[in-house]
Structures are given as C-alpha cells and as structure tokens.
C-alpha positions as CSV (number, residue, x, y, z in Angstrom):
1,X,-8.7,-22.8,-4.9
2,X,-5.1,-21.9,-5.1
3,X,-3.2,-19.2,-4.4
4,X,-0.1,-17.3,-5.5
5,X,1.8,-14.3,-5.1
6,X,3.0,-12.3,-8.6
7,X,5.9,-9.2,-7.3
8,X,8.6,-7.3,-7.7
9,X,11.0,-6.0,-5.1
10,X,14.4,-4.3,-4.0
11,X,16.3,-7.6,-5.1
12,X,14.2,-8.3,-8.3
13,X,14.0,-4.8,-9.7
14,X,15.8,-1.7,-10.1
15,X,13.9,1.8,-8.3
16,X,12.5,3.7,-11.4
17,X,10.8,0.0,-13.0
18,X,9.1,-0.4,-9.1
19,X,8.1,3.3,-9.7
20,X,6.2,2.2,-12.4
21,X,3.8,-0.6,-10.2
22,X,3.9,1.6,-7.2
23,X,0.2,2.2,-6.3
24,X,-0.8,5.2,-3.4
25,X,-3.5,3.9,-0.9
26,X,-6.3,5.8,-2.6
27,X,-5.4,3.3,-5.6
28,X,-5.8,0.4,-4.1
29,X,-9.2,-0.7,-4.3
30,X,-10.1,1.0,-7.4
31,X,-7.1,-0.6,-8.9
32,X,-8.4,-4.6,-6.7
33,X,-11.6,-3.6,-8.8
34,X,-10.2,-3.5,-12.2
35,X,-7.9,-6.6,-11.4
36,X,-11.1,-8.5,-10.8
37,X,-13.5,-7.6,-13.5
38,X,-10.9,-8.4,-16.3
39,X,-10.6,-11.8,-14.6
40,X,-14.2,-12.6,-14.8
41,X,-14.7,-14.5,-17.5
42,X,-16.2,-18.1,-18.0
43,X,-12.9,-19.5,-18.8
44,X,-11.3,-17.9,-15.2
45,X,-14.3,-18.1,-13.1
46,X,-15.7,-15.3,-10.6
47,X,-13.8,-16.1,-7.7
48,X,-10.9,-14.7,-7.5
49,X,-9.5,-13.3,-4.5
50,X,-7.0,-10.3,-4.3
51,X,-5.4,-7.9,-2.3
52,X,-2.1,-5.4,-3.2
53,X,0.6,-4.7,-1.3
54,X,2.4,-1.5,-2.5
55,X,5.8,-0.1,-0.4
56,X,8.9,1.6,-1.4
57,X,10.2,-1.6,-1.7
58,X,7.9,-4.0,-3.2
59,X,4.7,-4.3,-5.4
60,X,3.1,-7.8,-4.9
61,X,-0.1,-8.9,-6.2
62,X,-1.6,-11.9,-3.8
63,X,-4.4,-13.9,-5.5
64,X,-6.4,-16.7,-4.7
65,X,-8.2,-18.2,-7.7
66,X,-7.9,-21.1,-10.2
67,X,-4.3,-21.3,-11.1
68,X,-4.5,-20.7,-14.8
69,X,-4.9,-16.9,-13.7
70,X,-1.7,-16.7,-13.4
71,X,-1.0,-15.4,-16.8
72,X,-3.6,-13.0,-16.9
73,X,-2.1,-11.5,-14.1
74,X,0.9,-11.2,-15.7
75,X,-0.7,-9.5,-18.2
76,X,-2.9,-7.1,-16.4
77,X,0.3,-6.0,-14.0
78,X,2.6,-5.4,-16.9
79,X,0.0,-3.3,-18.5
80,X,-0.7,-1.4,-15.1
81,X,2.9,-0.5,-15.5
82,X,3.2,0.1,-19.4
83,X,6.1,-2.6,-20.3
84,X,5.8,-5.9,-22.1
85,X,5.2,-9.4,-20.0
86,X,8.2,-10.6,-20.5
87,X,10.2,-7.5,-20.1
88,X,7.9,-7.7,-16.2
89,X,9.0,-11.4,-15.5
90,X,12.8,-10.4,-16.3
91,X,12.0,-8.6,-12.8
92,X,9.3,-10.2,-11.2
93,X,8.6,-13.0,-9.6
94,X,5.5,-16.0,-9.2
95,X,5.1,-17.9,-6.0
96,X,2.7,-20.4,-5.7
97,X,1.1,-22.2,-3.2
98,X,3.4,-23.0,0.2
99,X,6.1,-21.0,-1.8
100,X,3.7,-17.9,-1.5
101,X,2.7,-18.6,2.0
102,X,6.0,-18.9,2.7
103,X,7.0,-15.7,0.8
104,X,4.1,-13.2,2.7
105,X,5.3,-14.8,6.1
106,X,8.6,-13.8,5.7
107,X,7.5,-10.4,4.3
108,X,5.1,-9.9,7.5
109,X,8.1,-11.1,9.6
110,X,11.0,-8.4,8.2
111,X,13.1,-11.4,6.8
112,X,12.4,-9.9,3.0
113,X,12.9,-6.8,3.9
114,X,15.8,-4.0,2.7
115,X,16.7,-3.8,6.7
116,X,16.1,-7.2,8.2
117,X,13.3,-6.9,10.9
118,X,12.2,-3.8,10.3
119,X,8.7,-3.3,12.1
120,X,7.2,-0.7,9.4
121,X,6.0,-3.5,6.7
122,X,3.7,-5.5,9.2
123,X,1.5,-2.5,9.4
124,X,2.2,-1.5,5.7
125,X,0.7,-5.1,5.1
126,X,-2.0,-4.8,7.5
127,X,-3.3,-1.2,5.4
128,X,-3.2,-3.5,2.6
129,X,-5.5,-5.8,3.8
130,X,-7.6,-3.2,4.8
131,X,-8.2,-1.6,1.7
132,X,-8.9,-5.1,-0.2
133,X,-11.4,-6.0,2.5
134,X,-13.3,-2.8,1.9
135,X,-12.9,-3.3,-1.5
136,X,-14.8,-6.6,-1.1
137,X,-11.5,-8.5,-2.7
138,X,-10.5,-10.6,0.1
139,X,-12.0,-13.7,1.4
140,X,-11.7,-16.8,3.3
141,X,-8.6,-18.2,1.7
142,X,-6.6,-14.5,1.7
143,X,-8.3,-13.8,5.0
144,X,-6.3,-17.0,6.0
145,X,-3.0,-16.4,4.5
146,X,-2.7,-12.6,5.9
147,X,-4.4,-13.7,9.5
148,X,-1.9,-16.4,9.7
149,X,0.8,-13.8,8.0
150,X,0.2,-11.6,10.9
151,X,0.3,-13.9,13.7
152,X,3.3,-15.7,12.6
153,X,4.9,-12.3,12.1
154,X,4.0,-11.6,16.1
155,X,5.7,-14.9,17.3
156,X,8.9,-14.3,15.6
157,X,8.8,-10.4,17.1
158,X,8.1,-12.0,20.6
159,X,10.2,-15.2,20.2
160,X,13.7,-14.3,18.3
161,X,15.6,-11.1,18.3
162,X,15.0,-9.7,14.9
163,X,14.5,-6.5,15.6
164,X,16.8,-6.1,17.6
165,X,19.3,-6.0,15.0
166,X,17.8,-3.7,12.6
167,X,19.2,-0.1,11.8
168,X,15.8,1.8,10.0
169,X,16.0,3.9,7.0
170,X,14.9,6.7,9.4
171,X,18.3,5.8,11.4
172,X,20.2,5.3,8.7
173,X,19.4,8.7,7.0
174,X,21.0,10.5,10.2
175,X,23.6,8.5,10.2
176,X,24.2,9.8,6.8
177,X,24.0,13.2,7.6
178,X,26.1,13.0,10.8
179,X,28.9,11.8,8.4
180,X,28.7,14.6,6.2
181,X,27.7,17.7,9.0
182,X,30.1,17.6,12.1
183,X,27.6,18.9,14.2
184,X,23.4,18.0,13.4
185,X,22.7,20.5,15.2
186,X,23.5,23.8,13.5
187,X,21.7,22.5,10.2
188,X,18.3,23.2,8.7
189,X,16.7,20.3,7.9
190,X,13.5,20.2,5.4
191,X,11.0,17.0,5.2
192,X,9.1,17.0,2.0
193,X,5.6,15.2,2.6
194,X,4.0,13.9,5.7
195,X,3.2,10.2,6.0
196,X,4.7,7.5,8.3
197,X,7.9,7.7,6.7
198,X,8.8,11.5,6.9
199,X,7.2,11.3,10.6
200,X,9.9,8.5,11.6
201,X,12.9,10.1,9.7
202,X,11.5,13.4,11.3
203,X,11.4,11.9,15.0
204,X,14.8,10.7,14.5
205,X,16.6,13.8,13.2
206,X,14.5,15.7,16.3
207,X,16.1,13.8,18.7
208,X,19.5,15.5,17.3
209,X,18.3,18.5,18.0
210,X,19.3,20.4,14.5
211,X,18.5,24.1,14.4
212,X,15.7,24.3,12.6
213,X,12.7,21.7,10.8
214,X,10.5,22.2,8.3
215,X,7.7,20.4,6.5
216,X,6.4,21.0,3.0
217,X,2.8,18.8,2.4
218,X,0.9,19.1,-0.3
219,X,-2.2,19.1,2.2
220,X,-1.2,22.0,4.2
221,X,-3.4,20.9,7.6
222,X,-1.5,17.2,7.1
223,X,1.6,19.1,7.1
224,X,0.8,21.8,10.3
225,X,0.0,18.6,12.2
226,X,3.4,17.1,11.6
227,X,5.2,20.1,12.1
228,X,3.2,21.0,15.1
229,X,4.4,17.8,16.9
230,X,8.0,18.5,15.7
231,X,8.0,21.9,16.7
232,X,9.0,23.1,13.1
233,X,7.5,25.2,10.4
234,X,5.1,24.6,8.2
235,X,5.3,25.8,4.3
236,X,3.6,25.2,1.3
237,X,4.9,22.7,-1.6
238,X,4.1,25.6,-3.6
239,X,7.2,27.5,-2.4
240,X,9.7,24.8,-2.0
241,X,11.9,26.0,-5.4
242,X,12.1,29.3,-3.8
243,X,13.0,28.5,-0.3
244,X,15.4,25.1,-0.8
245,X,18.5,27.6,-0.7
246,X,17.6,27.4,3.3
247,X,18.1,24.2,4.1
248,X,21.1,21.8,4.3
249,X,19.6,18.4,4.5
250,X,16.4,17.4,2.5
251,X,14.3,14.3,3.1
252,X,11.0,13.5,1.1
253,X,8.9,10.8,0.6
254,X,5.5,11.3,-0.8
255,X,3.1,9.5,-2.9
256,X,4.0,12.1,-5.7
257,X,3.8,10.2,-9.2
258,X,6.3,12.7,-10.9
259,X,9.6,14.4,-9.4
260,X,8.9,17.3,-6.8
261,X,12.4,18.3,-7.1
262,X,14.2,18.9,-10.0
263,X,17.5,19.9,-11.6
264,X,16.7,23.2,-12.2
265,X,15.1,23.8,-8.3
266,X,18.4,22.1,-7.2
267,X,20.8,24.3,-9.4
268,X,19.6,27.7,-7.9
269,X,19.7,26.8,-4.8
270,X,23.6,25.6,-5.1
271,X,23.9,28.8,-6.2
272,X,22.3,30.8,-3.6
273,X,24.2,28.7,-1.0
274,X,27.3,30.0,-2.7
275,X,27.5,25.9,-2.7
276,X,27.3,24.9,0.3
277,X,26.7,21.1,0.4
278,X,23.1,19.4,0.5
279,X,22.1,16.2,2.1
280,X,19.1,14.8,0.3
281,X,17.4,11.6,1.0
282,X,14.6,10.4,-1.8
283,X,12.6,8.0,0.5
284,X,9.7,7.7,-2.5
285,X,8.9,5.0,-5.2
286,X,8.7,6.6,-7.7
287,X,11.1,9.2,-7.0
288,X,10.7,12.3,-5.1
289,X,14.1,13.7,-6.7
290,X,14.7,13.9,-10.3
291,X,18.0,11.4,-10.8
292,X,20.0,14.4,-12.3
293,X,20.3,16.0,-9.0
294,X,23.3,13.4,-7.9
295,X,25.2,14.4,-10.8
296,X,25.9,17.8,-9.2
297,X,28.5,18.8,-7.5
298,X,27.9,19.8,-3.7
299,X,24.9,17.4,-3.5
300,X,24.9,14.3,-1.6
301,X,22.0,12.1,-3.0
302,X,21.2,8.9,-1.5
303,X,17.8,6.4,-2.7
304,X,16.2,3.7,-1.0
305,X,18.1,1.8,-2.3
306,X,21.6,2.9,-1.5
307,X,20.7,3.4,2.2
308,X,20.2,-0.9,2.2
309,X,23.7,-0.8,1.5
310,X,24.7,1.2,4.4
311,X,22.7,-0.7,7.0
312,X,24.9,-2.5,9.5
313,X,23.4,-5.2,11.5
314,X,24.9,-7.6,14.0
315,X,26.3,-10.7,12.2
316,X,26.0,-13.8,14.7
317,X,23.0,-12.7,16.8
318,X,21.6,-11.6,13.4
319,X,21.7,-15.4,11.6
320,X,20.6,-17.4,15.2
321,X,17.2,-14.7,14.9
322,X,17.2,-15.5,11.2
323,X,17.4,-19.2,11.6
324,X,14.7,-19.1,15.1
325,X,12.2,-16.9,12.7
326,X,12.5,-19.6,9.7
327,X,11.9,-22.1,11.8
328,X,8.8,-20.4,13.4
329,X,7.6,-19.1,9.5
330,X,8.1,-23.0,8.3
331,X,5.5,-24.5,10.8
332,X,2.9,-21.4,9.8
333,X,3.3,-22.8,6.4
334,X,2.9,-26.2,6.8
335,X,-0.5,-25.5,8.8
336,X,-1.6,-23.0,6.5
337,X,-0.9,-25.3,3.5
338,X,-3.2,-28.2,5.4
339,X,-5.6,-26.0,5.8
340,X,-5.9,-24.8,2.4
341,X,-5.9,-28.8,1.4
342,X,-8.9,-29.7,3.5
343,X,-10.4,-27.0,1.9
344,X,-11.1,-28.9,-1.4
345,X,-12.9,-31.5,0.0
346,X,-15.3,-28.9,1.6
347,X,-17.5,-29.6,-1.2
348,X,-17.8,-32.9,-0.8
349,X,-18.0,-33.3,2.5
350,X,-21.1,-31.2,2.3
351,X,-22.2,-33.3,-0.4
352,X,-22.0,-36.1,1.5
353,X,-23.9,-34.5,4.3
354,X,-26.4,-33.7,2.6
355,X,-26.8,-37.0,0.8
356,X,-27.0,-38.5,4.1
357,X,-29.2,-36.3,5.7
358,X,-32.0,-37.2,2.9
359,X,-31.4,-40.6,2.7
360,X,-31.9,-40.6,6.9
361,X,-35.5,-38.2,6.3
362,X,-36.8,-40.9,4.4
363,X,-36.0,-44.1,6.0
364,X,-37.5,-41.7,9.1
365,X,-40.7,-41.2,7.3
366,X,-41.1,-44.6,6.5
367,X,-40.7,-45.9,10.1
368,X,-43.7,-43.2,10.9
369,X,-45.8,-44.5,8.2
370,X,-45.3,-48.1,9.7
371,X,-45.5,-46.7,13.3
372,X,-48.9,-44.8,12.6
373,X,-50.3,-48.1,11.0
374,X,-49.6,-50.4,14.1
375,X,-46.5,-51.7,13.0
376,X,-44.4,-53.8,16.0
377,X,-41.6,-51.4,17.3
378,X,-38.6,-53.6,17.2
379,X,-39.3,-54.3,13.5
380,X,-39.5,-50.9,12.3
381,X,-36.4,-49.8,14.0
382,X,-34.8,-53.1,12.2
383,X,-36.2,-51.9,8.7
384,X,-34.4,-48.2,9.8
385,X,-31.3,-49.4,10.3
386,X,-30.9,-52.3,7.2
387,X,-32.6,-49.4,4.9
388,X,-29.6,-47.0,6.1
389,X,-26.7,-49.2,5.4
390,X,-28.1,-50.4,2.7
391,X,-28.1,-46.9,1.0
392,X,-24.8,-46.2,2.8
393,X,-23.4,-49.2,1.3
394,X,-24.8,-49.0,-2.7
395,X,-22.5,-47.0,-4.1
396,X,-19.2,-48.2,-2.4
397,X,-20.5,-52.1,-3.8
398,X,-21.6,-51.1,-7.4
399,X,-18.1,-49.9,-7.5
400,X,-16.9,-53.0,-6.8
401,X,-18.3,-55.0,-8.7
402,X,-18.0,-52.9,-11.7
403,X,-14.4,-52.6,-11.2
404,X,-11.8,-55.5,-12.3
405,X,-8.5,-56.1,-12.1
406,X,-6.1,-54.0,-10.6
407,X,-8.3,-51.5,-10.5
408,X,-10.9,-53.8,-8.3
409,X,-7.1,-54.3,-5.8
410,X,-7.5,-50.7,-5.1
411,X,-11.4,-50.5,-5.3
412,X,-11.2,-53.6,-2.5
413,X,-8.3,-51.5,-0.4
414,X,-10.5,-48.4,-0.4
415,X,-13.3,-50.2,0.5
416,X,-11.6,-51.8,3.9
417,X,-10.3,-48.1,4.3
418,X,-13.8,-46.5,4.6
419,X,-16.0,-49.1,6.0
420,X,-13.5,-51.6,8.2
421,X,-11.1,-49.5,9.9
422,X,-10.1,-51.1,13.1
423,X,-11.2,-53.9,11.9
424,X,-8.9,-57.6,12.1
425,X,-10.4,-58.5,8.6
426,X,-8.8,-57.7,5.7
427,X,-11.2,-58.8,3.0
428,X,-8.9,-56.7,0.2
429,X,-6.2,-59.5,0.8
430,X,-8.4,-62.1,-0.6
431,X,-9.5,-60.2,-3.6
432,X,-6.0,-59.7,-4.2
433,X,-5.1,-63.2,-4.1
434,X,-8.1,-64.2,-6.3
435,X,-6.9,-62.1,-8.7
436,X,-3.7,-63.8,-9.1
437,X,-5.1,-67.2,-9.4
C-alpha cells in the first residue's frame, strides 16, 4: 500500500483552471464514488483509498492504493475538469509517499497556504475527511495520514507562533476597502452567499460598523440566519441585478459554478450610481464575478488571488514559526512513514502467526494422545518441545542448504540474525571462511 497526493493550487495554477477541479461539498462523495469504480479493475486492484480536498485555493486528490494508480488518476482528474493530461500536469503536481505526508502536514498546519497560518483550512480538511468517510472511501492508511495531519497541525498551533502572524482574506478584504472609502462606516456593504467565508469577511466588516449589510443566498432561510446575526437585510439572489446600484462594496463567495455577476449587472449599476466607485471582492473558485467587470472604470475588483499579494505578515517572528512548525511537521512524517512501512509486513506477520499457531495445535494433540495412553510426562513434554523447533527450524535449514555461494554468506548471516541474536557465536563467520577456501 502506498500513498500519494495528485493537486493543484494557488502556486501551481492560475484561478479560472482551479475553477475547473473545484468540487462543492455535495460533490464530494458522489464524485469519491466515481474515482473508485473506474479504478477497479484487476490490473489496479479494489483497494484504493481516497478522499478530496476542494478550497478556493487548492484541489488535491489523496490516494492510497498500489502506486501504478497514479496515472489513472491523472486521467480521471483531467477529465473531471475537461483538459488533456498533460495540459493538467503543466499545473499540477504528484507527491508520493513521505513527500505527500509531508505535503498534507503542511497543508493542515497553514504553511501551504495563500496567508501563512491561516486557521480556516484545518477545518476545510477536516469536512473533507468527513465526506470521504461517509462515502466509505477512507481507511486505515488515509485515516492515518489525516489523523496524524490533524494532530501535527495542533502542535504547531500550540507550539510556534504561526498564527500569530497571519492577516486573513476576511481582514485583508477590509483593509482594501478602508483604502478606497475614507470612512467604512457610511458605506453599504452587500455579501453575496452565506458559507464560512462570507460569515468571516461579514464579522469583520461588522466590527467597522458600515451603515448598512446585506446578504443575498440562494437559500433564502441560509441567508436570514446570517443576516439575522449581522443585523442586516436579507434579499433574494433573484433581485441582486436590480438592487446592486445600492451598495458600494460587494463581497461573494458561493459554490456557484457560473458567474452570479456579470458585465451587464455591473454596467447599470455604474450608471445608476452616476459612477460612484464599487469595491468588489470575488472570494469563489470558480468565480463569483464575470472577469470583465475589472475592466471598468469605477470598479475596484480584487480575486483570491490578488488579495495573497496584499497580505503582510511579520518577517523574523514569521521564518523562527516557519522553521519551529517544519521541524515539528518533519518528525510527523518520519513516524507516519514507519508506520506505513511496518504496515507491509502485516501480512506476514499474520502469516507467521498462524503458521505457528497450527504447528503448536498439533504437537499439542500429540502430547494428549501420548498422555491419554500412559505415556511418562517428562517424555512427552520432551517430544513437544524437539517437535516445535524442529518445525520452527525446517524452513530456515532447507534454505541453507539449498543455497551456495554468496548467496549461502547471506543465507548463513540471516540465519544468526533470526535464531542467535545475543548470542557470542557467530556460526556465519565460518561459513564465510569455508567459502573462501
């Protein structure tokens, strides 16, 4: 059993290719499903392992399975997002074995995020795992690697200062806005959608008191919740082209596969403004916004992506966390990686088990047999013990005997290994130096 990790992310890919492998939570498990069936075959086994971690940021694929899946999965995830292979691996990225423990430790962690340290991906990772376990997709080797992902990722949060240093995309959208509006709070302020990331950005602008909020949701009782909390108004998606005139700063982020906004929305309501500048934030992969809209004048359009480049962190106390949380993420990997190594010889440890457990029920129902006949005690319990070793040792001295040359050399050091440790004899040396004469 190995595993890997197949991806792309904010430093692999541009936004609109991510839009294209960004899957919804409702997706996931159907999607786990598919993934799974196409892999069973008799060539790739029925074992496979896998679980989907989709953000704004990132689409990864983690997989335990025999490693000549790889390719498939290449396959299948280029499909899922309608280019070619290699037109996917010019952005993606395959991580195998420690490399892809390594790489979902430092995802859990917030070292591979857009804003180092953020907090929001651990339980973005956590949902993940969620969904594949219900989809009956993850087992003992992913339940491992994200177990292990998790608890590593709580060290480094209680250990280093890494999130200390982290500005959010929540943060840095007001920040954004306060450079453009004097004063926050004489604007109107409109979140489109209402998951965890419109309720952050929302909390954040609140605390700036702006004059009015309001939240458009596809699911209308979704959206009264939010805006309930908030204090703002609720309206339907249905209306937002007729009512965007009102507001002055726009953040959305929802699970939308097609733009909510477009060009045309955007147009008329510059021109009812009498154009009056707009803040928009896009927060959504795939975009919320159609791309147009920054080409206008009067409209301040920022992505995902460009709010990475306005995140400031602190520089020295920012590389000592950095270097602390590697350092922490390094020894996870090393344990998980032994782990996942004693795992192949689980089958043969069994095996032997079992071998030995049968060869000790008959030598056992032998010594009744002579017991229940009269036999003297002292002998059976002799003819128990020489019948065990001698089973024990069979195989180990056919082997030997078989073997020749520099094969036997090893054979003979294997031997001492298994049956003489701790022993002052060393029996190999002499078949070594019989060899030589």
């Amino acid at each position: 059993m190995s595993v890997f990790a197949l991806g792309l992310n904010h430093n692999s890919a541009p936004l609109d290719l991510r839009g294209r492998f960004a899957f919804t939570l409702e997706q996931l498990a159907p999607t786990l499903l598919g993934f799974r069936q196409q892999l069973q075959s008799p060539r790739l086994g029925k074992g496979a392992e896998a679980a989907i971690l989709s953000t704004c940021n990132r689409t990864e694929l983690y997989v335990a399975g025999d490693g000549s899946m790889v390719q498939p999965a290449v396959d299948w995830l280029a499909q899922i997002g309608g280019v070619g292979p290699s037109a996917l691996m010019d952005h993606a990225y395959v991580l195998q074995g420690s490399a892809a423990a390594r790489h979902a430790f430092r995802v859990a962690s917030g070292l591979d995020s857009m804003v180092l340290g953020e907090p929001q991906i651990l339980g973005q990772m956590k949902q993940a795992v969620r969904e594949a376990d219900q989809a009956g997709t993850v087992g003992t080797t992913l339940h491992q690697l994200f177990q292990r992902s998790f608890s590593v990722a709580k060290e480094v949060r209680s250990s280093t200062e890494i999130g200390a240093h982290s500005i959010s995309m929540a943060a840095a959208s007001v920040r954004l806005a306060g450079q453009l509006f004097e004063d926050l709070s004489k604007i109107k302020v409109l979140f489109v959608g209402a998951g965890e990331m419109i309720e952050l950005v929302a909390t954040h602008f609140a605390a700036r008191t702006p004059k009015s909020m309001a939240v458009a949701n596809r699911t209308l009782e979704r959206g009264e919740k939010l805006a309930g909390r908030l204090g703002a108004e609720s309206i339907r998606l249905a209306d937002l082209p007729q009512r965007l005139h009102e507001f002055d700063a726009v953040i959305s982020c929802t699970a939308s596969s097609l733009p909510l906004i477009g060009l045309g929305a955007v147009e008329r309501a510059l021109k009812a403004r009498k154009h009056r500048p707009i803040f928009m934030v896009d927060l959504a992969v795939p975009r919320d916004i159609e791309p147009e809209v920054a080409k206008l004048d009067d409209v301040y359009l920022y992505t995902v992506d460009e709010l990475a480049n306005l995140v400031q962190t602190a520089g020295e106390k920012r590389q000592a966390a950095v270097q602390q949380a590697e350092a922490i993420i390094e020894t996870g990997v090393q344990s998980f990686v032994h782990w996942l190594g004693q795992r192949h010889t689980v089958p043969l440890i069994q095996a032997l088990n079992a071998q030995a457990d049968e060869w000790r029920e008959r030598e056992m129902a032998r010594a009744r047999k002579l017991l229940a006949k009269g036999a003297d005690v002292d002998e059976v319990l002799d003819a128990l013990s020489r019948g065990l070793t001698q089973k024990m040792l069979h195989g180990a001295l056919a082997e030997l005997h078989a073997s020749e040359g520099e094969q036997r050399v090893q054979m003979a050091q294997t031997v001492s290994r298994l049956f003489l440790r701790g022993s002052s004899r060393n029996p190999a040396q002499a078949v070594e130096r019989s060899d030589e004469h």
